[in-house]
C-alpha positions as CSV (number, residue, x, y, z in Angstrom):
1,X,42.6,170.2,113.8
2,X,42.3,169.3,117.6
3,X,38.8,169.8,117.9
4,X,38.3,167.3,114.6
5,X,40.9,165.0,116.3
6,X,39.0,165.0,119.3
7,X,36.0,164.0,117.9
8,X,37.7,160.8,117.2
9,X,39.0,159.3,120.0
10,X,38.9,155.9,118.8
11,X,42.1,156.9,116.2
12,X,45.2,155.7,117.8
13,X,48.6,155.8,116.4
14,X,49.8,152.2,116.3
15,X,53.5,151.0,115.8
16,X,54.2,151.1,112.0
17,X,52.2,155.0,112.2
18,X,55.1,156.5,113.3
19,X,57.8,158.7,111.6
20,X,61.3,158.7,111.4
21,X,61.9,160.5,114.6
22,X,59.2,157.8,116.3
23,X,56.6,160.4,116.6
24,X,53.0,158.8,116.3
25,X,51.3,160.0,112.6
26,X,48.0,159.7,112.2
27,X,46.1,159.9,109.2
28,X,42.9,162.5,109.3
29,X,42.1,163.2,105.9
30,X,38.5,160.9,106.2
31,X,37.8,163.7,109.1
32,X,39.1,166.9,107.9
33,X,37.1,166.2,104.8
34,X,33.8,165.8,106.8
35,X,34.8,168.7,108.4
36,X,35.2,171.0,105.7
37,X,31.8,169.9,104.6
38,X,30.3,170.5,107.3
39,X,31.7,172.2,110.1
40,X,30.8,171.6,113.6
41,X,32.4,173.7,116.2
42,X,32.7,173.8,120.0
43,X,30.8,176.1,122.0
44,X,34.2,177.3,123.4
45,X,35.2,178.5,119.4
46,X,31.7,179.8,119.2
47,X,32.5,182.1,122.4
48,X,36.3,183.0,121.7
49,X,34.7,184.5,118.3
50,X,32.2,186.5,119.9
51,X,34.6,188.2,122.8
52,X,37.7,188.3,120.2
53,X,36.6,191.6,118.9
54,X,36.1,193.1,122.2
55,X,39.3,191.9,124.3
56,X,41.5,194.0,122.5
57,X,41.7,197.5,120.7
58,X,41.3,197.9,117.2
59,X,44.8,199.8,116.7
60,X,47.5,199.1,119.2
61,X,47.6,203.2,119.8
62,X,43.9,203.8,120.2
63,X,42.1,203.4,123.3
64,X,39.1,200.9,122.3
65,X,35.5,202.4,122.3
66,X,33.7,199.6,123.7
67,X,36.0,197.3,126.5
68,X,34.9,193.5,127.9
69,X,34.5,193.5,131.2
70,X,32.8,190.1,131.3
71,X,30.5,187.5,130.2
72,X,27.9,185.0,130.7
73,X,27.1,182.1,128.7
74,X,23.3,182.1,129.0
75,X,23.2,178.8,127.2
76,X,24.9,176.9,124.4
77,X,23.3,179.4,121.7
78,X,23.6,182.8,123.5
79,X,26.1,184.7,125.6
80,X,25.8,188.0,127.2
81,X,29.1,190.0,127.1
82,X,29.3,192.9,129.7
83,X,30.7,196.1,127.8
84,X,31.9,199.3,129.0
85,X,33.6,202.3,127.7
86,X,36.5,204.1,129.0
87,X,34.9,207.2,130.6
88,X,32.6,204.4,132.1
89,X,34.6,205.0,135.6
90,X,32.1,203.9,138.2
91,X,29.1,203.2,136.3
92,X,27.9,199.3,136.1
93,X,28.7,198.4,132.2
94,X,25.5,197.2,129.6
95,X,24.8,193.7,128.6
96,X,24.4,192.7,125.3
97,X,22.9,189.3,124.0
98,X,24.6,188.2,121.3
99,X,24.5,184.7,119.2
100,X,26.9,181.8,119.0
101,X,26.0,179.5,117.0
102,X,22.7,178.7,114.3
103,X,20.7,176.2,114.3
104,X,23.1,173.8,112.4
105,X,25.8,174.4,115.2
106,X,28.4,176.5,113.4
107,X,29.7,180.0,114.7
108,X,27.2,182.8,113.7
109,X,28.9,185.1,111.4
110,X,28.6,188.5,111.7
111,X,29.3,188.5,115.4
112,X,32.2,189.2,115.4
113,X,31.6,192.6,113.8
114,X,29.3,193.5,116.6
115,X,32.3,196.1,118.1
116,X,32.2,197.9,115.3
117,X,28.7,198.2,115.1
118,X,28.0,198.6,118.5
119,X,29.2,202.5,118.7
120,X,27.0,203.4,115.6
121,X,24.2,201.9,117.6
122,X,24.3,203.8,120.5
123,X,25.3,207.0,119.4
124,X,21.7,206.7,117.0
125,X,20.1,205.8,119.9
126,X,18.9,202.8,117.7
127,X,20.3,200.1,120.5
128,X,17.3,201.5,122.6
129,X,14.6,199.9,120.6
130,X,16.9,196.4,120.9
131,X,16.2,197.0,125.1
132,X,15.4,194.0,126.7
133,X,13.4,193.6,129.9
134,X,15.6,191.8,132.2
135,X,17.0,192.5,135.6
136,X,20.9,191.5,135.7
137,X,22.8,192.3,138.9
138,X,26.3,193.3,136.7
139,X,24.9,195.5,133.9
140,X,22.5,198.4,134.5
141,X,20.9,197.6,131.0
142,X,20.8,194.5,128.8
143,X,20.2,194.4,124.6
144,X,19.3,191.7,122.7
145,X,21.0,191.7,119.2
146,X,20.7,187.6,119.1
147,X,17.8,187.9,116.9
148,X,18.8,191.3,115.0
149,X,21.6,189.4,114.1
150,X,20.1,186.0,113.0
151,X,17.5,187.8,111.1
152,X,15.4,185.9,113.4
């Protein structure tokens, strides 16, 4: 609701939009409707859903496979989330590309499944053949699942 409000600047709350308690209503049914139909999102929601699954551990009890140490937003599609694992101890963690939005602006879906994903991946050793050839000073390897995700 505040990213569809903020869209539209222009709507004020003028004197006879208030309540009883004097607080300013305003009516966004006209842009909650065009957003329904088509959502548009900011690249900040687009981000929060790809580190969401990451940030914490599945179970509350469970130590999480896979921890965020970082990211980089490599542009307003693509982020690059810095991942390690908790017998990682000194070892630089891996980078992995990932999508944030498609080409009609909304949040990829399936991202946020990446964590559980990700362990199945490299315990097959099939992350590998995802390898891309880039040289990042805070990861020691970076994969690119952008497209593997897109079906790109």
């Amino acid at each position: 609701m505040r990213n569809v409000l903020a869209d539209h600047p222009e709507r004020e709350a003028g004197e006879e939009s208030r309540d009883a308690f004097g607080i300013p209503v305003i009516d966004a049914s006209a842009a909650v409707h065009d957003f329904v139909g088509r959502p548009r999102f900011h690249l900040s929601d687009a981000l929060q859903a790809a580190v969401a699954a990451f940030a914490v551990p599945a179970e509350p009890d469970e130590p999480a496979e896979l921890r965020l140490r970082g990211f980089l937003l490599l542009d307003q599609a693509t982020c690059r989330l810095y991942l390690d694992t908790p017998t990682s101890r000194d070892t630089p963690p891996i980078g992995i590309d990932l999508p944030l939005r498609d080409d009609e602006g909304s949040v990829v879906v399936g991202v946020t499944g990446t964590h559980a994903l990700l362990p199945t991946l490299l315990e097959t050793e099939e992350l590998e053949r995802m390898r891309k050839n880039a040289h990042d000073p805070y990861c020691r390897a970076v994969y690119d699942l952008a497209d593997w995700l897109t079906g790109r």
